[in-house]
N, C-alpha and C positions, 0 to 999 in steps of 0.2 A: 354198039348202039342198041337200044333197047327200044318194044315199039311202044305206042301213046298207054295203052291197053297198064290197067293196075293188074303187074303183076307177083303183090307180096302174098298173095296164097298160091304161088305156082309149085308143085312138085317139083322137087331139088336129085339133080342127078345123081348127089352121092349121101351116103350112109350117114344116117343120126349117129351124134353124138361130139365127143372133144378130141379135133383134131390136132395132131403133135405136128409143128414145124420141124422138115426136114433144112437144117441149116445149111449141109453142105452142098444144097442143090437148089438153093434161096437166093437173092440177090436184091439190095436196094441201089438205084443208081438214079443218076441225075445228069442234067444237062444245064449250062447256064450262058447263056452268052458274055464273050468278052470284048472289052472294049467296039459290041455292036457288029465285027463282020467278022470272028470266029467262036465256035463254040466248044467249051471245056467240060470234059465228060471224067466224072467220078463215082464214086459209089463209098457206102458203107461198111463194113466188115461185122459189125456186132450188131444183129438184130434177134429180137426175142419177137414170137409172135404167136398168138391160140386163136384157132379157130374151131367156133360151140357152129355146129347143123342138128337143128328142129328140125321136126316135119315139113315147114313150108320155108319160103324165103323170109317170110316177117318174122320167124325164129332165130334167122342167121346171129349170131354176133363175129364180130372180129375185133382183137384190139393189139397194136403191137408198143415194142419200143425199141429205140435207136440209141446207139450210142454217140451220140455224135463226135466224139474224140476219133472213135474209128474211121472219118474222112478218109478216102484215098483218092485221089488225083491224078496216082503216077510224079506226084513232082514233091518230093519231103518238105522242101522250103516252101512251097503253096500250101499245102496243108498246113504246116504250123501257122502261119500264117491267119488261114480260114480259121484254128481252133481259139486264137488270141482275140482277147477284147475288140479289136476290131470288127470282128465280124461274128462266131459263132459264139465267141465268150464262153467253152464250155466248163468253163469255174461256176460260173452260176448258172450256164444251161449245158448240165449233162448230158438231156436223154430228149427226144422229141418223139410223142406218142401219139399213137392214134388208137380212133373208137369209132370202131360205126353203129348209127343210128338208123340207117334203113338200109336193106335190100332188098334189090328189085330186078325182073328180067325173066329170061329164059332161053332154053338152048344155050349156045354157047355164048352168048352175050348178056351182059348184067352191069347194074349202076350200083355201086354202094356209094350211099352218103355217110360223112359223118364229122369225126370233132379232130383238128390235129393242134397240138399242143407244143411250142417251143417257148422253153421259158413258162415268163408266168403268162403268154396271149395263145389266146385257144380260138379258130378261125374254123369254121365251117369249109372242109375240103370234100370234092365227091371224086369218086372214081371212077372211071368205066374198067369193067373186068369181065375180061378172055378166061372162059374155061378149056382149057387144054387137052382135058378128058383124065380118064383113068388107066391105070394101069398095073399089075401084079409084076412086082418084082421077084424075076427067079431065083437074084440068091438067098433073099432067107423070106421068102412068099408073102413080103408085105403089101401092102395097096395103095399107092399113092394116088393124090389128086393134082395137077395141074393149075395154075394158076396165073394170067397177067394183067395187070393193072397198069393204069398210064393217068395220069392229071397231071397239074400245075397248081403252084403257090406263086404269090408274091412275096418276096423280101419282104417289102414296106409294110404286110401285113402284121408280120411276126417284130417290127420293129428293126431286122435287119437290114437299114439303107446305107452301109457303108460302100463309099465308093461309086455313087448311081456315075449312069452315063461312060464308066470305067466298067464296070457290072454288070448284067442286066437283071432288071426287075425280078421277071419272069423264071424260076425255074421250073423246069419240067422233069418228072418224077415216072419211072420206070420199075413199075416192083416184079418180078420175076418167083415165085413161090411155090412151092411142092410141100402137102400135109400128106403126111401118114394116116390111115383110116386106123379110129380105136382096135382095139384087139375084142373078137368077139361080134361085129359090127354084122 
């Protein structure tokens, strides 16, 4: 949570410049209710993501993308499933992106808004984000940054209502993230 107070000129706890995605310490993951009284949790495997630090927060950029063939479930036959026309269709929707258009906060709490894109419908998603802190890694002295994000879509937004009432509306989004500080920072 972030308080009332505008805070997109606040000093940003970590270093200017183009932050590298550590992937293999990255994770996008999801939650969706099933059929209304269990919930089925997967994640992504193939995400791409940069993140640019300005001087202040109204500098930040962020933008990622997702593979969304990469679904994992834990269950093969559910997943193929989710990639088929039925549901994610990702023949004609490869990749689902985001971009954010504002950040805002401070200390360890922060809001970023911005644009997420599956297919050809782009819906205004905001996120709340956990900074994690920092940290130098000893074996080869690099600096990572911490990161978690948490919001919610609707299916019905993005045109994905296959199966309502069997599915829920409502998923809920989990992003887990570590960037590398530039060399030189």
């Amino acid at each position: 949570m972030t308080n009332d107070t505008d805070t997109d000129t606040a000093a940003l706890p970590i270093a200017s410049g183009n932050w590298a995605l550590d992937p293999l310490h990255s994770a996008v993951n999801f939650t969706i209710r099933h059929l209304g009284i269990a919930k089925v949790r997967g994640r992504f495997a193939a995400v791409r993501a940069e993140l640019y630090v300005g001087d202040t927060a109204e500098d930040v950029r962020v933008s990622a993308a997702v593979e969304l063939a990469s679904i994992d479930t834990g269950n093969p036959d559910r997943d193929a499933h989710v990639r088929s026309s039925d549901l994610l269709d990702v023949e004609k929707r490869p990749t689902m992106t985001y971009r954010s258009t504002r950040v805002r906060g401070g200390g360890g709490d922060w809001t970023m808004e911005g644009e997420l894109t599956i297919g050809d419908v782009t819906r205004p998603v905001t996120l709340a984000v956990e900074f994690g802190g920092l940290v130098d890694v000893p074996m080869d002295g690099s600096r990572h940054a911490g990161f978690e994000a948490t919001g919610e879509i609707r299916r019905s937004d993005f045109g994905l209502g296959f199966a309502p009432g069997m599915l829920g509306d409502v998923v809920k989004i989990q992003l887990d993230m570590q960037f590398v500080e530039p060399k030189g920072a």
